[in-house]
C-alpha distance (Angstrom), angle and dihedral (degrees) to the residues before:
residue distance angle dihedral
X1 . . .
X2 3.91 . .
X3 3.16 133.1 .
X4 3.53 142.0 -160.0
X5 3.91 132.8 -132.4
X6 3.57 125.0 -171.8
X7 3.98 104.6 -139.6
X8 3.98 125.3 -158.7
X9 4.18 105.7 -106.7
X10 4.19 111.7 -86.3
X11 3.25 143.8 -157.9
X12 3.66 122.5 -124.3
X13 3.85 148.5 -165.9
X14 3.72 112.7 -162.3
X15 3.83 142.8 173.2
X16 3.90 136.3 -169.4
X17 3.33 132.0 -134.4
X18 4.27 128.9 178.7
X19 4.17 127.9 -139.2
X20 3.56 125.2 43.1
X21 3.92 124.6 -29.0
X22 4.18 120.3 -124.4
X23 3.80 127.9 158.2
X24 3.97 91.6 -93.7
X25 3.87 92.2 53.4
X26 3.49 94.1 46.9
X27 4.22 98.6 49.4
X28 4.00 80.9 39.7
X29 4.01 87.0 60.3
X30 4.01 92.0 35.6
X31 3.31 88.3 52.2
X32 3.78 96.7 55.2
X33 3.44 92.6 43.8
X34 3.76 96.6 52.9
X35 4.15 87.8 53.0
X36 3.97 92.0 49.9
X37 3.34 85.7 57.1
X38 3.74 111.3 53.8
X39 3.80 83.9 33.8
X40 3.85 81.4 69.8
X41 4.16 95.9 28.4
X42 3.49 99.3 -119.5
X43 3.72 110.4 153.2
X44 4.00 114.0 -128.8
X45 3.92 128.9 178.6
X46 3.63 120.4 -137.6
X47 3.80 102.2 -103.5
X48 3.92 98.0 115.3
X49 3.74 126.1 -174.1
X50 3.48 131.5 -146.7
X51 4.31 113.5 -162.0
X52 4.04 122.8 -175.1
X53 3.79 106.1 -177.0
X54 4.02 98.4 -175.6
X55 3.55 136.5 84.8
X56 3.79 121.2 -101.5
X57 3.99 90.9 -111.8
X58 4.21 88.9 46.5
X59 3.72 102.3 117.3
X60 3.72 101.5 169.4
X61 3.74 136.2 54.5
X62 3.77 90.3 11.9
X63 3.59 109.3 -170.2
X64 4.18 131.0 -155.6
X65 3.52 146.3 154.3
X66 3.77 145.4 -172.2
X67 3.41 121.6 -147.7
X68 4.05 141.5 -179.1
X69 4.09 133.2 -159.1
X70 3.06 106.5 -108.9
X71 4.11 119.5 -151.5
């Protein structure tokens, strides 16, 4: 079953990333996201997001991204 939930508009910090997705890529990317931001002091919660647009069977120009409220 799905359901839908109407969220309140956010503001977000992203960044992409290519190839297939595992739990190592994905705290690799967090963590370079995280830096970039309080390189530039931009104040982030700790609700991270991890989006895989492609199919399972999707072998090329695998696309991802990690990305964090920011506040």
């Amino acid at each position: 079953m799905i359901e839908f939930k109407e969220e309140p508009a956010k503001t977000v910090a992203a960044i992409t990333f290519n190839g297939w997705a595992n739990d190592e890529k994905i705290e690799k990317f967090k963590q370079q996201l995280t830096a970039a931001l309080d390189a530039e002091g931009i104040i982030y919660s700790n609700r991270f997001y991890f989006f895989g647009y492609n199919a399972p069977y999707e072998v090329f120009n695998r696309k991802n991204e990690v990305i964090v409220e920011l506040q």
